[in-house]
GUMI-877698 format. One line per 2 residues: number of its first residue (from 1); their letters; for each residue x, y, z of C-alpha. Coordinates in nm, 3 decimals. Each point is the difference from the previous one (the first is absolute). Layout:
BEGIN
NUM = a = X/Y/Z; ...
END
This chain:
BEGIN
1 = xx = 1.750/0.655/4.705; -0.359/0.198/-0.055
3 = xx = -0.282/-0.234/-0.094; -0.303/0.129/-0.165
5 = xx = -0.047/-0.319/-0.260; -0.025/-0.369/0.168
7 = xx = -0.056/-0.280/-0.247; -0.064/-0.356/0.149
9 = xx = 0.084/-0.330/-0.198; -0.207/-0.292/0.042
11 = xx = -0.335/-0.022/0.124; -0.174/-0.268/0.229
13 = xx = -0.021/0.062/0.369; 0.343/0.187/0.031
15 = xx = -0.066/0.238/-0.252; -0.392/0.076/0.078
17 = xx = 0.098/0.007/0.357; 0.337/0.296/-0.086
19 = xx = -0.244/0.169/-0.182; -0.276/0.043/0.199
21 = xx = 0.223/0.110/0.311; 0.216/0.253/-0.198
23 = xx = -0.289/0.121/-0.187; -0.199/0.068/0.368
25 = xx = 0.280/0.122/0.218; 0.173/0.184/-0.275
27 = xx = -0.234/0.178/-0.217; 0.242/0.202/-0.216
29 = xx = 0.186/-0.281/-0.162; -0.075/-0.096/-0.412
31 = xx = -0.037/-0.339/0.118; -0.039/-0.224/-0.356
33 = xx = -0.011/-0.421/0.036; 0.110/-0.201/-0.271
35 = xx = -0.096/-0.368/-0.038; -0.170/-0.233/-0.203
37 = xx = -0.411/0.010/0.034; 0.026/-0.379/0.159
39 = xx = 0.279/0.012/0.175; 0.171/-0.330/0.135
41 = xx = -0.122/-0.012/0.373; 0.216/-0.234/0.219
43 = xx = -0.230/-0.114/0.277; 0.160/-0.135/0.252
45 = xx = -0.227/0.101/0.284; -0.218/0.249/0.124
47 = xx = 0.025/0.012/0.343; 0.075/0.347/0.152
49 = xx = 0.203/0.158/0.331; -0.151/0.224/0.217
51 = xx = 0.073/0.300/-0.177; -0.166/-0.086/-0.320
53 = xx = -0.351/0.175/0.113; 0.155/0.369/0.119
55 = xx = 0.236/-0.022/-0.345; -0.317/-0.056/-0.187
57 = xx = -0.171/0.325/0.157; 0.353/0.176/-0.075
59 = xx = -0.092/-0.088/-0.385; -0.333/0.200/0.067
61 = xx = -0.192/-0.316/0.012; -0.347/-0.043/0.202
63 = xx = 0.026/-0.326/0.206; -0.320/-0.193/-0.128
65 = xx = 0.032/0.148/-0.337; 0.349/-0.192/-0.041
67 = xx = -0.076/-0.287/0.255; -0.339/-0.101/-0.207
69 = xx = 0.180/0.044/-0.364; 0.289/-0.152/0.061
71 = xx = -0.216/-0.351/0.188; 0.190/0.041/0.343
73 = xx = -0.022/-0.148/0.300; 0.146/0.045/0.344
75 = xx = 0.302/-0.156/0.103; 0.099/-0.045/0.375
77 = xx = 0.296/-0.233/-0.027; 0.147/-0.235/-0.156
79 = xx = -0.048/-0.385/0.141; 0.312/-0.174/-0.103
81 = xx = -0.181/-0.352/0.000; 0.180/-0.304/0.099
83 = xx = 0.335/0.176/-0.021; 0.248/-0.154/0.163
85 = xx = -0.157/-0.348/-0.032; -0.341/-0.101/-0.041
87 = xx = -0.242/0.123/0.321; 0.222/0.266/0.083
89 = xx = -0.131/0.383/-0.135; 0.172/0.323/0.073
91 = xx = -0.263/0.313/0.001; 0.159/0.319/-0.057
93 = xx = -0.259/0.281/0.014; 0.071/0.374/-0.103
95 = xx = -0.134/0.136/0.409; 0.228/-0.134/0.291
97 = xx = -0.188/0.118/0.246; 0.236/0.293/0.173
99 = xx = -0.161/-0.035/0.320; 0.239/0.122/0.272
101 = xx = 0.006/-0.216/0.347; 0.079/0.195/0.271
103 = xx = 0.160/0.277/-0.217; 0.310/-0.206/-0.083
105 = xx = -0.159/-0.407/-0.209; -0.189/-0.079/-0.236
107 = xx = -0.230/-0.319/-0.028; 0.263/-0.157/-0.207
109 = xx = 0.223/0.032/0.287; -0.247/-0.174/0.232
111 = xx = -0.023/-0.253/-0.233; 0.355/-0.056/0.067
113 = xx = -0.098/-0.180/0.345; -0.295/-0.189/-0.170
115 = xx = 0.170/-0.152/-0.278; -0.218/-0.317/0.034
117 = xx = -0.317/0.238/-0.143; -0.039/0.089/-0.334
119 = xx = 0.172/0.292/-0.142; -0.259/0.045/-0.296
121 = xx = -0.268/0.027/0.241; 0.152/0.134/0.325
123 = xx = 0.207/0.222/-0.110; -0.068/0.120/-0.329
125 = xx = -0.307/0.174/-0.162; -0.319/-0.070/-0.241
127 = xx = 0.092/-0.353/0.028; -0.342/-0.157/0.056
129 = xx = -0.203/0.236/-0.135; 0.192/-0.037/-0.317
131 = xx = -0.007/-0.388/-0.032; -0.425/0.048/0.070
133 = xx = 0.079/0.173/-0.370; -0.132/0.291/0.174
135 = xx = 0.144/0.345/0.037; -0.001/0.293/0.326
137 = xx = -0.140/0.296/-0.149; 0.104/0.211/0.330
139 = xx = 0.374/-0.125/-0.083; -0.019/0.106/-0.447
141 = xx = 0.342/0.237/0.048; 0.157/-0.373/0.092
143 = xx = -0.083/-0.131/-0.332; 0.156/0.002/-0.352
145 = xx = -0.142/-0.160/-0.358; -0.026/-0.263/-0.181
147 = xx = 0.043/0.204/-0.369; -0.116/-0.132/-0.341
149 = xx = 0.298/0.234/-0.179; -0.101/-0.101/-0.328
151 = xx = -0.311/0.195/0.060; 0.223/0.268/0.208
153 = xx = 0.153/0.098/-0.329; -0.318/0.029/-0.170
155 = xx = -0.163/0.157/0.301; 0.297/0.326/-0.031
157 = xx = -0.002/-0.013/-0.352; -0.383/0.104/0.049
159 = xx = 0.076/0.241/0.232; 0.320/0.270/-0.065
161 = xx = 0.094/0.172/-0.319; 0.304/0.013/-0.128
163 = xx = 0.178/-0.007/-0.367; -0.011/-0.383/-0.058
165 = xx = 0.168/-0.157/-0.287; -0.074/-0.358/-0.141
167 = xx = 0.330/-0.091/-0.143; 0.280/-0.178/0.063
169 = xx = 0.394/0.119/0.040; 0.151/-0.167/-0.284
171 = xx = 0.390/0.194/0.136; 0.144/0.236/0.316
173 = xx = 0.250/0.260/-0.183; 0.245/0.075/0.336
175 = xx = 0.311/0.125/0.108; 0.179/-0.109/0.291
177 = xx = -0.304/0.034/0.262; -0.210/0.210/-0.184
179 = xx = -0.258/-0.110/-0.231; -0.028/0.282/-0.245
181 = xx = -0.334/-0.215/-0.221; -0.180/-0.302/-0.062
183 = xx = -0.158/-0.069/-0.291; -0.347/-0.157/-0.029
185 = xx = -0.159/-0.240/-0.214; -0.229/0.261/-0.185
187 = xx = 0.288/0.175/-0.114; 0.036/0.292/0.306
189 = xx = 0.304/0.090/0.203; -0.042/0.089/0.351
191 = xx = 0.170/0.213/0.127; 0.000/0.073/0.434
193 = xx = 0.143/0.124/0.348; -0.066/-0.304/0.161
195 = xx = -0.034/-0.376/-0.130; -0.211/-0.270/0.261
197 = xx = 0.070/-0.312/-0.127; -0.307/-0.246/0.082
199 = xx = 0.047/-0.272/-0.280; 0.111/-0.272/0.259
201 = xx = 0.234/-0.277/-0.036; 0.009/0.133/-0.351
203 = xx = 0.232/0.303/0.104; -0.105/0.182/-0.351
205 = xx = 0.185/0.339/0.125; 0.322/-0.179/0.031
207 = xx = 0.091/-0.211/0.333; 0.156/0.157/0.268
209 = xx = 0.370/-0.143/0.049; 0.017/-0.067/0.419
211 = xx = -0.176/-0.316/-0.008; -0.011/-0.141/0.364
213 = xx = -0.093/-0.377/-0.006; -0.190/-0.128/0.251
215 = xx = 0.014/-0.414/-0.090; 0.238/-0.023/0.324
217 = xx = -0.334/0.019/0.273; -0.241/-0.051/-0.264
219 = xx = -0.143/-0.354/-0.101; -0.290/0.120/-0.289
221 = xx = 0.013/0.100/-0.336; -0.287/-0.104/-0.155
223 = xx = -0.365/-0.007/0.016; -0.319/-0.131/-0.169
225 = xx = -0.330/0.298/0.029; -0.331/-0.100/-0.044
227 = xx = -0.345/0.134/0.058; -0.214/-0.259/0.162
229 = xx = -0.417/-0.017/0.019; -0.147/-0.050/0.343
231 = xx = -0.192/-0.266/0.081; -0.114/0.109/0.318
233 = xx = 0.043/0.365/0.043; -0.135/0.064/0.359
235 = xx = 0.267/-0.239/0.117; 0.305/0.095/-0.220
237 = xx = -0.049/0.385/-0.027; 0.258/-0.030/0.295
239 = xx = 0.089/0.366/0.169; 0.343/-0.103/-0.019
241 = xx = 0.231/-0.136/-0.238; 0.119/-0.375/0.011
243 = xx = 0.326/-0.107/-0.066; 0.129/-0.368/0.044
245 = xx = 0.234/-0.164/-0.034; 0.006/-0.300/-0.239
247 = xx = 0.279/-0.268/-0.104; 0.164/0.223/-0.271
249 = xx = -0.054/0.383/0.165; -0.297/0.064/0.101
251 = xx = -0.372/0.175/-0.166; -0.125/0.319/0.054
253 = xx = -0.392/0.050/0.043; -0.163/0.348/0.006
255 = xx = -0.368/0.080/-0.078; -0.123/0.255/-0.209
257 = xx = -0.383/0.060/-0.021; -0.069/-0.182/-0.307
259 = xx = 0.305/-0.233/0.049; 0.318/-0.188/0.153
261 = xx = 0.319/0.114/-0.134; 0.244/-0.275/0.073
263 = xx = 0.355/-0.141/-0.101; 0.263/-0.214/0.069
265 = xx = 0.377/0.145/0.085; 0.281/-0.250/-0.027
267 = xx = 0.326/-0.034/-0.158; -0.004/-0.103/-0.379
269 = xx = 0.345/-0.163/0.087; -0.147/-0.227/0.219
271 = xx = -0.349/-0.134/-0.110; -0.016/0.028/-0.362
273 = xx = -0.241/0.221/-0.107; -0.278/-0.250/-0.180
275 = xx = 0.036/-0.156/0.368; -0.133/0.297/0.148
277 = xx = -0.293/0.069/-0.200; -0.120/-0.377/0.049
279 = xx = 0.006/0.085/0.428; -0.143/0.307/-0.052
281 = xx = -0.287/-0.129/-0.211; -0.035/-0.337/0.227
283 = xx = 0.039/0.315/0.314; -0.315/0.152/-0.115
285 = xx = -0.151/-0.344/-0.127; -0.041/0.103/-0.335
287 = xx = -0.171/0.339/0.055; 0.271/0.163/-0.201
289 = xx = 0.169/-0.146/-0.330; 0.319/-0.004/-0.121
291 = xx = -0.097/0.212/-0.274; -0.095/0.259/0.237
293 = xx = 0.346/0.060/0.159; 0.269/0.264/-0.062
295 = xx = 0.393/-0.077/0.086; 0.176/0.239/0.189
297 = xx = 0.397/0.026/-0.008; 0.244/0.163/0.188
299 = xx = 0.282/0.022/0.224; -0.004/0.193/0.322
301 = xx = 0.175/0.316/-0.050; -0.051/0.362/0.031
303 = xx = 0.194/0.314/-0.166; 0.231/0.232/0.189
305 = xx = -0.017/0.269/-0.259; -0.409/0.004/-0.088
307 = xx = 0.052/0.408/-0.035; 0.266/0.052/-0.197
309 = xx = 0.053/0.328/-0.191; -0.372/0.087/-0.136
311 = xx = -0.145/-0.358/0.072; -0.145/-0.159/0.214
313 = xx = -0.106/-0.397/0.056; -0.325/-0.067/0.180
315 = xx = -0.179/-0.345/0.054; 0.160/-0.264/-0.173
317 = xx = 0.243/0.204/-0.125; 0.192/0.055/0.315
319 = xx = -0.058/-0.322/0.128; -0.149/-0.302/0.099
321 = xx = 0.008/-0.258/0.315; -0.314/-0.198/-0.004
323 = xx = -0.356/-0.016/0.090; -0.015/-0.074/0.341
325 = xx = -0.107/0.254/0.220; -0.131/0.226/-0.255
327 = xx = 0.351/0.207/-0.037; -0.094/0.011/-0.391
329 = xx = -0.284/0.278/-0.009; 0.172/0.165/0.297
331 = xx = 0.353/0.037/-0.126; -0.180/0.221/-0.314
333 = xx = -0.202/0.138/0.270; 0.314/0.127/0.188
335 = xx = 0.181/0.061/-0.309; -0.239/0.266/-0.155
337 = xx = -0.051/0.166/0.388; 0.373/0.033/-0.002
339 = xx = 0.013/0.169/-0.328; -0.245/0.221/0.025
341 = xx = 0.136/0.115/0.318; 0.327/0.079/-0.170
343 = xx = -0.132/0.139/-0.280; -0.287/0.232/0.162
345 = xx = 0.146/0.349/-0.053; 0.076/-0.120/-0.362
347 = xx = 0.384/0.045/-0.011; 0.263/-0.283/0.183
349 = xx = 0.352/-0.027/0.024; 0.240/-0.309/0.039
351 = xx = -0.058/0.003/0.346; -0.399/-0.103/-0.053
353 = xx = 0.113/-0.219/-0.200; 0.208/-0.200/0.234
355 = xx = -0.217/0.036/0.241; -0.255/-0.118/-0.187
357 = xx = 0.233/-0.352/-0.111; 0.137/-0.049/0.405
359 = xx = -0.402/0.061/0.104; -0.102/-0.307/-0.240
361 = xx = 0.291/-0.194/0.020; -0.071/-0.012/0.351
363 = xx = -0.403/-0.122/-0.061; 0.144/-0.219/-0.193
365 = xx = 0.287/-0.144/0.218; -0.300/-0.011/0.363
367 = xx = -0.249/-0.205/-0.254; 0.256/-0.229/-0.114
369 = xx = 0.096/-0.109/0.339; -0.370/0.018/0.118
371 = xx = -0.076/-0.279/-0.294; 0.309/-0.211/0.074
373 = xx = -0.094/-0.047/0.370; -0.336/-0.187/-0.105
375 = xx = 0.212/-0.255/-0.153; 0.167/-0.098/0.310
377 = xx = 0.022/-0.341/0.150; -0.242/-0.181/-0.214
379 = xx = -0.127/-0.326/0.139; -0.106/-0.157/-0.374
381 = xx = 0.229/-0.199/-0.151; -0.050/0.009/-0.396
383 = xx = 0.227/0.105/-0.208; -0.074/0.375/0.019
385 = xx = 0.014/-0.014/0.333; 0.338/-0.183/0.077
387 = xx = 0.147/0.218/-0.231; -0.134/0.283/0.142
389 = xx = 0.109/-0.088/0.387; 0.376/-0.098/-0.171
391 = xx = 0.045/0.343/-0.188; -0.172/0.209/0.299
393 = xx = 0.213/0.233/0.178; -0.122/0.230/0.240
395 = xx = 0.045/0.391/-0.038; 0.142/0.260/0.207
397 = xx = -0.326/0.144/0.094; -0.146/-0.343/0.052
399 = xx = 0.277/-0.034/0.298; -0.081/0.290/0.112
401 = xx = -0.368/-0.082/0.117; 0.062/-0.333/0.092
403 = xx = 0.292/0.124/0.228; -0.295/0.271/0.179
405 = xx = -0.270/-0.283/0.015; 0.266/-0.201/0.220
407 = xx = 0.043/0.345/0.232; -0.243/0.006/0.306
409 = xx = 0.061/0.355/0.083; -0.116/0.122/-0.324
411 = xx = -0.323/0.041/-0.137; -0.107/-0.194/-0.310
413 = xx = 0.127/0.270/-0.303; -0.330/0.153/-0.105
415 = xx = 0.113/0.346/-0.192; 0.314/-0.098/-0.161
417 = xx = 0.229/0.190/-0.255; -0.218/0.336/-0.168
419 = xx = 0.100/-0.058/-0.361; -0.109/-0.347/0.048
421 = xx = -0.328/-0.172/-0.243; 0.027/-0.263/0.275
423 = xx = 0.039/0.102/0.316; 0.048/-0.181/0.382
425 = xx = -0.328/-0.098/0.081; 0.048/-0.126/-0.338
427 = xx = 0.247/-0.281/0.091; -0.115/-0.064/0.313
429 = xx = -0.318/-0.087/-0.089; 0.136/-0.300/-0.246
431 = xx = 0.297/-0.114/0.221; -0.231/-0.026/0.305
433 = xx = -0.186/-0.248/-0.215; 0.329/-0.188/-0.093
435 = xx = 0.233/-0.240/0.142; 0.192/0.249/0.216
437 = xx = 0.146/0.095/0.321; -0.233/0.224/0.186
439 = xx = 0.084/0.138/0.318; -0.274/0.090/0.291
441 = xx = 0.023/0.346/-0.001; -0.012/0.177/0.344
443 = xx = -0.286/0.171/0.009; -0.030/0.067/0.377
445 = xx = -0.285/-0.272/-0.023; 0.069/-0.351/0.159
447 = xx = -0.162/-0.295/-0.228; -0.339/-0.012/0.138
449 = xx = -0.051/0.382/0.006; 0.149/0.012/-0.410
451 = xx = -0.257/-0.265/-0.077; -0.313/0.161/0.181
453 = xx = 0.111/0.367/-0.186; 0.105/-0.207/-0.370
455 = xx = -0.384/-0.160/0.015; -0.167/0.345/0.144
457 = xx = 0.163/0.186/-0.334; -0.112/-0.300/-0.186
459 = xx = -0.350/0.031/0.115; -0.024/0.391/-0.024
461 = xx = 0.166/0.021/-0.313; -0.071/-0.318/-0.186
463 = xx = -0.226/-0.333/0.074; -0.325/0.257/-0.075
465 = xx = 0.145/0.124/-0.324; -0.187/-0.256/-0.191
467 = xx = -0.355/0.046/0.126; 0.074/0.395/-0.080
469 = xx = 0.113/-0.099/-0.327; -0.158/0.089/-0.333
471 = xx = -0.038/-0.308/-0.263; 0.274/0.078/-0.268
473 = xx = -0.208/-0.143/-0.262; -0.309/0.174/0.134
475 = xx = 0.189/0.345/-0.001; 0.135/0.030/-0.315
477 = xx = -0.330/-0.125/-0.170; -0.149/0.275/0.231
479 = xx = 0.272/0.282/-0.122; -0.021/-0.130/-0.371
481 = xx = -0.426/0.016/-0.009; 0.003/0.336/0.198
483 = xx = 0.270/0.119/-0.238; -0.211/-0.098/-0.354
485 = xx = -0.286/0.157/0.160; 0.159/0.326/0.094
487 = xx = 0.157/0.039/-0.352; -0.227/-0.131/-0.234
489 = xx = -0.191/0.271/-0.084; 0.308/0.249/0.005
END
């Protein structure tokens, strides 16, 4: 199949975010983008992966142009507050410090014969400095975003140029797997090589058919988004994002410069949805209202078939888990990458194209079983929670690490599985922090000798990270004022 003409369906961050890659990587594709001039934006969260800086540069994007615009601020980790029961947090930072010990260990694996110490802080990384709401500058490559993608959308729309259309398709003319035209709402029919379907949920191109449900290690389908004011900035402009869990799910919290976006995730057929809003309100003591709230809806699933003939789902479209861990904005992320890459020298065959469906369904399949394995062995006993613990059943992959974590004579997985989102390091970092079997690994270092290195690392690497640190608040006041200043005049 040649491609010369690419028309993408939908706008919000999916579609911007297709655009703006395709448009910069492959600059001799009639690119056109069809949607509605307000488009319905979902929401759900804004936190980023790792990745999310370098994709931006792919798009041809200058870092502080986009990080200004778009009110972002750094993101270390996620602290997934009182988790397991209340007083108990789980810190999972992007770095896992890959120092080697004698060529062969890792501090995770001296950690192993120091399990009394904390894991957060021993063995893990930006930890302290992060909670001082402060942020390494010498360690920025460690760091992703916290996005406002409402003003990401705007921010591209600014930015590239390409045929847009304000319209809506009112009907998809197709035949078997080929859609031959749509028709628009102003009366045109489009006609193109390749359709990218980024309406969402909404599916406008037609759903794909191999719908793989994921209720079976999934407990969420619903969530209430908000935007919250601060009330004390320096102290909640948090480098990190904070999830916790609550009696019915749990609420995420990530701060933008001007704001908090937060929500609630539960399951609608559990705590009734009225319910919810009332916590959530009460949650933030009345600094959000009802009023201000969107409902979210769906059931875990993704699509086997998201290319199929000339179309292709991205976003939404292909699939959905939930919010945790930020798999939302990095499934389109890896979902656009993966296209483009197939699509590069502007012709494909059958054989991109199931590359390109194994390739996501595989994304899909690690994240799914990444998210499942927070909801393990919850120590709350509402309603949410019992039900959760009595449907819970843990996954092949899940067995897989818990089986190495009980083997002394391997080191902790670090690397893990290449096509992975979520890789070892990954799962050891959150099942070291969880009720599980861990055995001493044998590091050729008796107990004392593990303990004097594990503190030395801690010392070098860590306990000073604070004092070097850079006031998160400070900084991005700092980058916003130099930023007006630079540009005002151009």
């Amino acid at each position: 199949m040649n491609l010369t003409d690419i028309t993408i369906v939908g706008g919000g961050t999916a579609g911007w975010l297709t655009a703006a890659y395709l448009r910069n990587q492959i600059p001799t594709l009639n690119i056109t983008l069809i949607d509605k001039k307000v488009p319905d934006t979902v929401g759900v969260g804004e936190g980023t992966l790792l990745n999310i800086g370098e994709f931006l540069e792919e798009c041809g994007f200058e870092f502080t142009d986009w990080f200004v615009k778009t009110d972002s601020t750094f993101k270390s980790s996620i602290l997934f507050k009182n988790w397991q029961e209340d007083g108990k947090d789980i810190w999972h930072p992007f770095y896992k410090r890959p120092t080697q010990i004698e060529g062969n260990f890792r501090v995770q694996d001296l950690w192993t014969q120091n399990q009394d110490l904390s894991f957060a802080k021993y063995a893990s990384a930006l930890y302290e400095v992060s909670l001082d709401n402060k942020i390494n500058p010498h360690s920025l490559d460690n760091y992703a975003y916290h996005i406002d993608c409402g003003k990401l959308v705007k921010y591209i729309q600014n930015k590239i140029h390409i045929n847009y259309i304000d319209s809506e398709v009112i009907s998809v003319n197709s035949t078997d797997d080929t859609i031959k035209t749509i028709t628009l709402l102003n009366g045109n029919s489009i006609t193109s090589d390749l359709f990218i379907d980024c309406t969402g949920w909404k599916n406008i191109l037609g759903k794909p058919t191999q719908k793989i449900k994921l209720e079976d290690r999934l407990f969420c389908n619903t969530a209430l988004a908000g935007h919250v004011p601060y009330k004390n900035k320096e102290q909640e402009l948090n480098p990190y994002v904070i999830s916790e869990a609550v009696d019915h799910g749990w609420i995420w919290n990530i701060p933008v410069y001007s704001r908090i976006g937060s929500g609630l995730v539960f399951n609608r057929d559990i705590t009734d949805i009225e319910e919810a809003k009332q916590y959530f309100v009460d949650y933030w003591d009345n600094r959000i209202s009802k009023d201000d709230l969107k409902v979210l809806d769906w059931s875990p699933y993704y699509y086997k078939n998201m290319w199929s003939g000339n179309k292709v789902c991205i976003g939404l479209s292909a699939g959905f888990i939930e919010p945790l861990e930020s798999t939302g904005v990095a499934m389109i992320t890896s979902g656009i990458t993966q296209l483009t890459n197939a699509i590069r020298e502007q012709y494909v065959t059958k054989y991109d194209i199931e590359y390109f469906n194994t390739q996501m369904q595989i994304f899909f399949e690690d994240c799914a079983d990444f998210v499942s394995m927070h909801y393990y062995k919850n120590k709350r006993k509402t309603k949410f929670w019992n039900w959760v613990n009595n449907k819970f059943v843990i996954t092949d992959r899940m067995k897989y690490y818990i089986n190495k974590m009980k083997d002394p004579n391997s080191p902790l997985p670090y690397d893990g599985h290449y096509n992975s989102i979520f890789i070892g390091c990954n799962w050891t970092t959150w099942l070291c922090q969880m009720d599980f079997e861990i055995a001493s690994r044998n590091t050729g270092f008796n107990e004392e000798q593990s303990r004097e290195r594990l503190i030395k690392e801690y010392i070098l690497e860590e306990k000073y990270s604070s004092s070097r640190g850079v006031d998160h608040t400070t900084n991005l006041d700092r980058v916003h004022e130099q930023y007006r200043v630079l540009n005002e005049n151009s």
